[in-house]
C-alpha positions in Angstrom: -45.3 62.2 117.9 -49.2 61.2 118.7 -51.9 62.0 116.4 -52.9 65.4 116.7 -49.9 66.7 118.2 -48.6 70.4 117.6 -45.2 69.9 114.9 -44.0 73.5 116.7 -44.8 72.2 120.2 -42.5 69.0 119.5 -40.2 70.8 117.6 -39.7 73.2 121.3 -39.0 70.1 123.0 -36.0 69.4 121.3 -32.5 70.0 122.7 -30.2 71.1 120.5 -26.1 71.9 120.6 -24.5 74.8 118.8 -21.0 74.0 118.9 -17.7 76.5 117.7 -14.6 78.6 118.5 -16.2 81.7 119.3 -13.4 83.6 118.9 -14.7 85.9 119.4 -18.7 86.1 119.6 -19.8 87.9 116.4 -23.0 89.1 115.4 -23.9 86.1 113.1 -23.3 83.8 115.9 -25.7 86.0 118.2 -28.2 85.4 115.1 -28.1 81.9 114.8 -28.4 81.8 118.8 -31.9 84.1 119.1 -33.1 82.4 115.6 -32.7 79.2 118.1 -34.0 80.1 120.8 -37.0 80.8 119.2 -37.2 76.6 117.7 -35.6 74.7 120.3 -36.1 74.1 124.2 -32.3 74.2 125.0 -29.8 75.0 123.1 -26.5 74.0 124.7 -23.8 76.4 123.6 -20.2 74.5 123.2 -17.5 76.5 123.1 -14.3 74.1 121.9 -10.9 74.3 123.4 -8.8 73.3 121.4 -5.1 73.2 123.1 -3.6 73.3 119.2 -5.3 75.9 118.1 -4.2 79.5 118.4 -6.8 81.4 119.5 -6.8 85.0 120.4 -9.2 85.0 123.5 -8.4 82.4 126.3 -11.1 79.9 126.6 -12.0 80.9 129.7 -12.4 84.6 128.2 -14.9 83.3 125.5 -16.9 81.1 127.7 -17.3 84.9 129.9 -18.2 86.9 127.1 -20.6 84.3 125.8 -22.3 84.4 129.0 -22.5 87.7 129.3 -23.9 87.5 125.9 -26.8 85.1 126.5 -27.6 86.1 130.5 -30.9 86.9 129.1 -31.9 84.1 127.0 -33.3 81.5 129.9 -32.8 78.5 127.7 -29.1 78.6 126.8 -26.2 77.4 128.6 -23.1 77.7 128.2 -20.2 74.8 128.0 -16.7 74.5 127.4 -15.5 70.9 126.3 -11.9 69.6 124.5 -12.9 66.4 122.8 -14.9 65.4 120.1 -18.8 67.3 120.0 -20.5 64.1 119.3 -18.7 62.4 122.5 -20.1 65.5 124.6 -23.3 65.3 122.9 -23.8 61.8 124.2 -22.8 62.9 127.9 -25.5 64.9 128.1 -28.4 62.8 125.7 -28.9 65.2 123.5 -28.6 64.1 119.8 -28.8 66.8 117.2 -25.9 69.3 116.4 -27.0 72.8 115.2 -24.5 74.9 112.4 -24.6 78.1 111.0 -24.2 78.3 107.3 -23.0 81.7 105.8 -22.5 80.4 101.7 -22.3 77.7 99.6 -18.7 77.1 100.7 -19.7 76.5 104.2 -22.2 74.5 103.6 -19.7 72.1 101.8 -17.6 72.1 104.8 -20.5 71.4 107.0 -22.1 68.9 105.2 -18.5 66.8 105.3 -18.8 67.6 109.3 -22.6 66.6 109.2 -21.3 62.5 107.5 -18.6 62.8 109.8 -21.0 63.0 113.0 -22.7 60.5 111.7 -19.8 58.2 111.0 -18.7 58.6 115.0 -22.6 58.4 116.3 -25.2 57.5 113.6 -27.6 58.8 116.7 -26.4 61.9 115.7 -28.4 64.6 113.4 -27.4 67.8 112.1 -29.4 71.0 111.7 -27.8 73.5 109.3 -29.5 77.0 110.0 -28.6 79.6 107.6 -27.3 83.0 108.9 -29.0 86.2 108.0 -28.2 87.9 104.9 -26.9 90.9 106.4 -23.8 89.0 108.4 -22.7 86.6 105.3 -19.4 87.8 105.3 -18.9 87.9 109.1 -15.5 85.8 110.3 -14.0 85.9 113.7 -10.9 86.0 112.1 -11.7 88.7 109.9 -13.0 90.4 112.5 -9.8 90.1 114.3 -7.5 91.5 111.6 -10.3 94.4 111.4 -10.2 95.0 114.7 -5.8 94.9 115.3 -5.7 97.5 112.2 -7.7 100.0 114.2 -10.9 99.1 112.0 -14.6 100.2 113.1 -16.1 96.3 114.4 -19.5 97.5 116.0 -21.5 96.6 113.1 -19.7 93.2 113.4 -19.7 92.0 117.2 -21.6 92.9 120.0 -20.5 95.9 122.1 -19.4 93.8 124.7 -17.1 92.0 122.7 -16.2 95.0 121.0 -15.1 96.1 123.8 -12.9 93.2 125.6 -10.9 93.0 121.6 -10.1 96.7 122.3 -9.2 96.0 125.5 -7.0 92.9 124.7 -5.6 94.5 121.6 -4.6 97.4 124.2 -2.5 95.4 126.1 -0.7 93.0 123.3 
């Protein structure tokens, strides 16, 4: 930074990845998204697939919905990637890692997640934005038991993922 220079202007120039399951899209991860798009210049959306994990929407599915989700936020993209976060990080050059925190138990587990980064890349930094008061209890998979039991989501995802876990649930 050169004397005089704006702290918010540099702060905008920074790229930024938001990495996670998504499964599916709640409202807390909508949060941290439009919190971030308000701090960073890109925010590059990385949406894990993880052939071990079980996941209820397809990867494919999640990366739609999370699109569909963002189409009017100009800078986020969406990616999908199966290795480690801070090997994609360094394939595209950018170098600081953005989590949601919900509680004091997540922040444990992100701080262990924050050393590891660092252990794999010591290029790489670690944001930790905490998530709105109102959606501190928000889980995907919570959601997902909710949702299967014939519960009342909309409060909890957006409609359009509201929507595809009626669908889906429909047809299992």
């Amino acid at each position: 930074m050169t004397a005089g220079s704006d702290p918010a202007t540099v702060l905008l120039m920074l790229d930024v990845i938001y990495p996670g399951t998504f499964d599916p899209p709640t409202n807390g991860h909508m949060d941290i998204i439009l919190r971030a798009a308000r701090i960073f210049g890109r925010i590059a959306i990385v949406i894990a697939n993880h052939p071990h994990k079980d996941c209820f929407f397809e990867t494919e599915e999640r990366k739609e919905l999370m699109e569909q989700l963002v189409s009017d936020i100009p800078n986020v993209e969406i990616h999908v990637w199966d290795g480690l976060i801070v090997s994609f990080a360094e394939k595209v050059g950018i170098n600081v890692i953005l989590r949601g925190v919900r509680a004091l138990t997540d922040f444990d587990y992100e701080f262990e997640l924050c050393l590891l980064y660092k252990s794999l890349n010591p290029g790489i930094e670690t944001i930790l934005l905490p998530t709105d008061k109102k959606y501190l209890v928000l889980r995907s998979s919570v959601i997902k038991e909710i949702a299967s039991l014939g519960g009342d989501v909309s409060d909890m995802v957006p409609p359009a993922v509201e929507k595809a876990l009626r669908e889906k649930l429909q047809k299992a």
